[in-house]
Structures are given as structure tokens and as C-alpha cells.
Backbone as CSV, one residue per row, in Angstrom:
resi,resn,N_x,N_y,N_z,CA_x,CA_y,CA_z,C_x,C_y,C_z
1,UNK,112.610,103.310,98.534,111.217,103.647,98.735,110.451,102.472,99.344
2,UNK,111.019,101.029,99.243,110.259,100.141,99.427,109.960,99.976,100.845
3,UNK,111.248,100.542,101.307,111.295,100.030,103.054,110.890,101.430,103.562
4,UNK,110.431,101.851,103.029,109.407,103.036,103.729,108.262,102.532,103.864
5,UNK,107.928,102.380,102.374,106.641,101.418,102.561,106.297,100.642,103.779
6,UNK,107.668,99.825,103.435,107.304,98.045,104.805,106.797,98.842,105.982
7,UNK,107.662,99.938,106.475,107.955,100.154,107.706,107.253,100.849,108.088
8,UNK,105.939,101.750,107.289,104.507,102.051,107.701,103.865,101.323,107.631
9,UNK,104.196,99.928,106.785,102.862,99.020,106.951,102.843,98.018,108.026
10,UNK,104.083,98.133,108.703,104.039,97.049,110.187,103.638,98.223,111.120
11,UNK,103.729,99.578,111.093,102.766,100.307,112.275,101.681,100.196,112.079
12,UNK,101.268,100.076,110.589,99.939,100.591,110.515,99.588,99.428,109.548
13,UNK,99.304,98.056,110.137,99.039,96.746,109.277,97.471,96.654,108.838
14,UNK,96.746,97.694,108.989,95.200,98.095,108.351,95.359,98.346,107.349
15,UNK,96.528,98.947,107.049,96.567,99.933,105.377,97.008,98.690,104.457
16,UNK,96.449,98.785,103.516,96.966,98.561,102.552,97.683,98.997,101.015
17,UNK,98.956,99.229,101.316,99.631,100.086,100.625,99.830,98.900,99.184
18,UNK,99.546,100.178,97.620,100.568,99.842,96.457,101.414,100.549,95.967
19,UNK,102.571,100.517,95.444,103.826,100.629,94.748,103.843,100.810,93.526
20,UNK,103.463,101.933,92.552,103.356,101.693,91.176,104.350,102.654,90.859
21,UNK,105.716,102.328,90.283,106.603,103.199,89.878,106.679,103.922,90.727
22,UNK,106.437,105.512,90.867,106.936,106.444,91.536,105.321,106.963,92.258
23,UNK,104.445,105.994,92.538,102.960,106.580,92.611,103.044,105.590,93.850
24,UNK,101.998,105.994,95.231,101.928,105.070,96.130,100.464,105.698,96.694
25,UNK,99.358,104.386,96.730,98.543,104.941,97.003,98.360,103.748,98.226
26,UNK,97.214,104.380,99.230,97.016,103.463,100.444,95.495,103.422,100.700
27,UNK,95.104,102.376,101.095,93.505,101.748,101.374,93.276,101.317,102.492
28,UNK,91.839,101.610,103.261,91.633,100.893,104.606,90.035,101.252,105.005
29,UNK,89.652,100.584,105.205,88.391,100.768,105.604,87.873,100.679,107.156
30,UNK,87.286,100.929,107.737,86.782,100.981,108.907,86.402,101.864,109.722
31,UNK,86.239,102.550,111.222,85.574,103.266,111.414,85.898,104.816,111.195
32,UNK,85.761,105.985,111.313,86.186,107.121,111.040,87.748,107.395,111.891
33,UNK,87.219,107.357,113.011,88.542,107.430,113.942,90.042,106.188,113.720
34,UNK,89.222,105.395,113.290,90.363,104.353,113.167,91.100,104.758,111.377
35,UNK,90.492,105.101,110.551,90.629,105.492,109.975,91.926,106.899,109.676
36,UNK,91.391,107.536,110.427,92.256,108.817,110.327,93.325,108.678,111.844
37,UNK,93.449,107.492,112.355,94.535,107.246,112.901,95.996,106.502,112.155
38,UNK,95.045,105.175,111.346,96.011,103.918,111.071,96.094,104.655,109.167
39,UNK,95.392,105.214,108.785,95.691,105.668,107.388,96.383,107.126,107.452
40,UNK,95.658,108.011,108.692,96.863,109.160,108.219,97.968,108.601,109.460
41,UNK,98.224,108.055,109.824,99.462,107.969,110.681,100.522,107.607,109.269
42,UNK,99.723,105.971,108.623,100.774,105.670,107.435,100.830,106.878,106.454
43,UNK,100.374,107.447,106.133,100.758,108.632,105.149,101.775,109.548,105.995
44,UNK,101.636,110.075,106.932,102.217,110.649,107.767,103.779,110.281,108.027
45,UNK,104.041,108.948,108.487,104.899,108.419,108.562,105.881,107.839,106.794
46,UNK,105.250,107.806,106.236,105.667,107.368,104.811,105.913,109.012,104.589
47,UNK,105.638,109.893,104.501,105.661,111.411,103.530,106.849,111.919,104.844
48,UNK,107.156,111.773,106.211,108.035,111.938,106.900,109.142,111.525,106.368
49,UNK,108.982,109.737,106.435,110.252,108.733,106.221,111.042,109.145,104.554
50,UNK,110.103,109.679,104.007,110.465,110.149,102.207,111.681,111.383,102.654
51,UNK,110.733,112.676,102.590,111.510,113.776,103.107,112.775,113.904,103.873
52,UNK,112.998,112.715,104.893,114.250,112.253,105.769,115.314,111.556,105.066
53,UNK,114.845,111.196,103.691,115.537,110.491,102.873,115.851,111.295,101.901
54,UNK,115.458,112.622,101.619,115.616,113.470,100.617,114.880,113.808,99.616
55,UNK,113.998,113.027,99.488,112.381,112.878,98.514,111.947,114.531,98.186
56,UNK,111.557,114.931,97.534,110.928,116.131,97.356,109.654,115.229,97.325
57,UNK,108.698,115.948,98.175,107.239,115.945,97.519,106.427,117.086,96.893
58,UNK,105.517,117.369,96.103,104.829,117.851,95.659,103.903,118.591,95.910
59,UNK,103.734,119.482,96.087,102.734,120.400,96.967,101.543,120.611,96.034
60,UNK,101.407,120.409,94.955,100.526,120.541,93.625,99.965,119.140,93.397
61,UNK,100.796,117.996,93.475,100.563,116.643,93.051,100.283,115.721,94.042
62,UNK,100.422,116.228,94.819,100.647,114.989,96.063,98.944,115.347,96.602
63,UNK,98.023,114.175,96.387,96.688,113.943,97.389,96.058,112.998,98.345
64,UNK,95.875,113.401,99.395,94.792,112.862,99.909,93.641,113.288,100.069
65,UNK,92.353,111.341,99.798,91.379,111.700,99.499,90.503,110.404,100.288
66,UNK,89.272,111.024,100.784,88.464,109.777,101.819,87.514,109.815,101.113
67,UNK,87.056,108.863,101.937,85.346,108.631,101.373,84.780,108.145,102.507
68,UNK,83.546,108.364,102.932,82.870,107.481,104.202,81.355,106.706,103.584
């Protein structure tokens, strides 16, 4: 899981991703567009790179959530 992590956070070096057990949440601030490029690209790319690895995700549990 870790090098999923790394490997959205060198595309997307705005985010700031944490690692808590089996929980991964990501942070970034800045403009709207940059935003929903460099934060959903890393979600995007992390919830891809999972699934390619065999990951089930959660269709009930799994959120994303903004704020402006």
C-alpha cells in the first residue's frame, strides 16, 4: 500500500497524503481547479493503483469530501 501512496505523491507532490492502518486520507489546499486536478488525480490514481493490485474498495465506506 505504501508505494501506492509514494507513487501518487511524486505526481501529485501538492497532496499531502497519511497512512493510518488501513485508512488513507489526503490534504491540499489551493485554487479550485488545481485542486480537483492534483487531489482528485491522487485519489484517482491511488483507488486505480489499489484495485490493480487487488484491493477491494468500498462503495459504502470509501469518501470523498472538499471544502472551499
Amino acid at each position: 500500500m505504501i508505494h501506492i501512496v509514494d507513487a501518487a505523491t511524486v505526481a501529485h507532490p501538492t497532496v499531502f497524503p497519511t497512512v493510518y492502518v488501513d485508512d488513507i486520507s489526503a490534504e491540499q489546499t489551493g485554487s479550485p481547479a488545481g485542486i480537483q486536478t492534483h487531489l482528485g488525480g491522487f485519489i484517482n490514481m491511488v483507488t486505480s493503483m489499489m484495485q490493480a493490485d487487488g484491493h477491494t474498495l468500498s462503495d459504502t465506506k470509501s469518501q470523498f469530501v472538499t471544502s472551499n
